[in-house]
C-alpha positions, 0 to 999 in steps of 0.5 A: 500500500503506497502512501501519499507522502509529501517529500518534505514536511515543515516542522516550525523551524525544521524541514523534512526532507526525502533522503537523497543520495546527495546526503551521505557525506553529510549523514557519515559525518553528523551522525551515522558514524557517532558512536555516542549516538547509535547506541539505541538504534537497529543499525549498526555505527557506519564505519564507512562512507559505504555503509551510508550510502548502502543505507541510501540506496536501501531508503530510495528504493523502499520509498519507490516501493511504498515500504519505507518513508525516510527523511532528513531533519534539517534546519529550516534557516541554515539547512544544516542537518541535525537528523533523521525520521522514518516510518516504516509501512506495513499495509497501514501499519506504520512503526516510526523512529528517529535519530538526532546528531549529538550535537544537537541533542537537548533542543526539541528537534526530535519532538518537533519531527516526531509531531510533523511526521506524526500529524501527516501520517494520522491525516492518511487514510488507511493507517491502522496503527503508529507505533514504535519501541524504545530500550527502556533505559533511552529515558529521552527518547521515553520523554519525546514519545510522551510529549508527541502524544504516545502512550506506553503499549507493553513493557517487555523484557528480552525484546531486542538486541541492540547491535551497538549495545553488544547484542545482548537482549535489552528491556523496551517498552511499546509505544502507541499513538492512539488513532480516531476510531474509524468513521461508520458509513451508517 
């Protein structure tokens, strides 16, 4: 099920953008390859400039395809990128994330992604669900959620193996953004 999503997204003083391959320098050297800050995501630290573009190459092809909506977060002023979001489709049932560089931690940039991207989704017809999941010991990324509207689902132990946190299987909580109930043809 292909999504009608825009390729870019005004979030006050960000913009989302569809990735493009023009990006990955830029993404290598803010973040991808940021120890520090890849700690909680499903993706290993790049280690080269190919990691990245591999990446890219992946995010074009499932934005074609309908799969998977990946953006750049970048400042509205200056267009310095501070990030990225995504949401990844699986027939109406949508599992989103986000990654802020470092350097930018602290400054609201991930919630104000998080909103933008998560009121252009509600607005789509065919979306039964948005959710994501969080190592529960990611207690800023737990206050973003929050703040954007979701509520805690599930608290599993064992969930997943974070691939920069060793493998080792990690304690997360499931978030859910509560939907409108469909409306009756009655």
């Amino acid at each position: 099920m292909q999504l009608p999503m825009p390729e870019s997204i005004v979030a006050g003083n960000l913009i989302l953008r569809r990735l493009r391959y023009e990006d990955a320098e830029e993404i290598f050297f803010t973040y991808a390859s940021k120890p520090e800050g890849t700690r909680y995501v499903s993706w290993p630290t790049h280690q080269r400039l190919k990691d990245t573009r591999d990446f890219l190459r992946y995010a074009i092809h499932a934005w074609n395809r309908g799969l998977d909506y990946s953006f750049s977060i970048r400042l509205a002023d200056s267009n310095r990128l501070v990030g990225s979001i995504g949401a990844i489709n699986e027939m109406g049932k949508i599992q989103f994330g986000y990654f802020i560089a470092p350097s930018q931690w602290g400054r609201g940039y991930a919630t104000a992604a998080a909103k933008a991207l998560l009121a252009v989704l509600k607005s789509m017809p065919g979306i039964i669900s948005i959710k994501t999941f969080v190592d529960a010991e990611n207690a800023a990324s737990i206050r973003v959620l929050q703040k954007c509207g979701l509520v805690e689902e599930a608290r599993i132990p064992d969930y997943y193996r974070f691939v920069n946190q060793n493998s080792r299987a990690k304690e997360c909580i499931l978030f859910k953004l509560e939907l409108p109930a469909p409306v009756s043809a009655d």
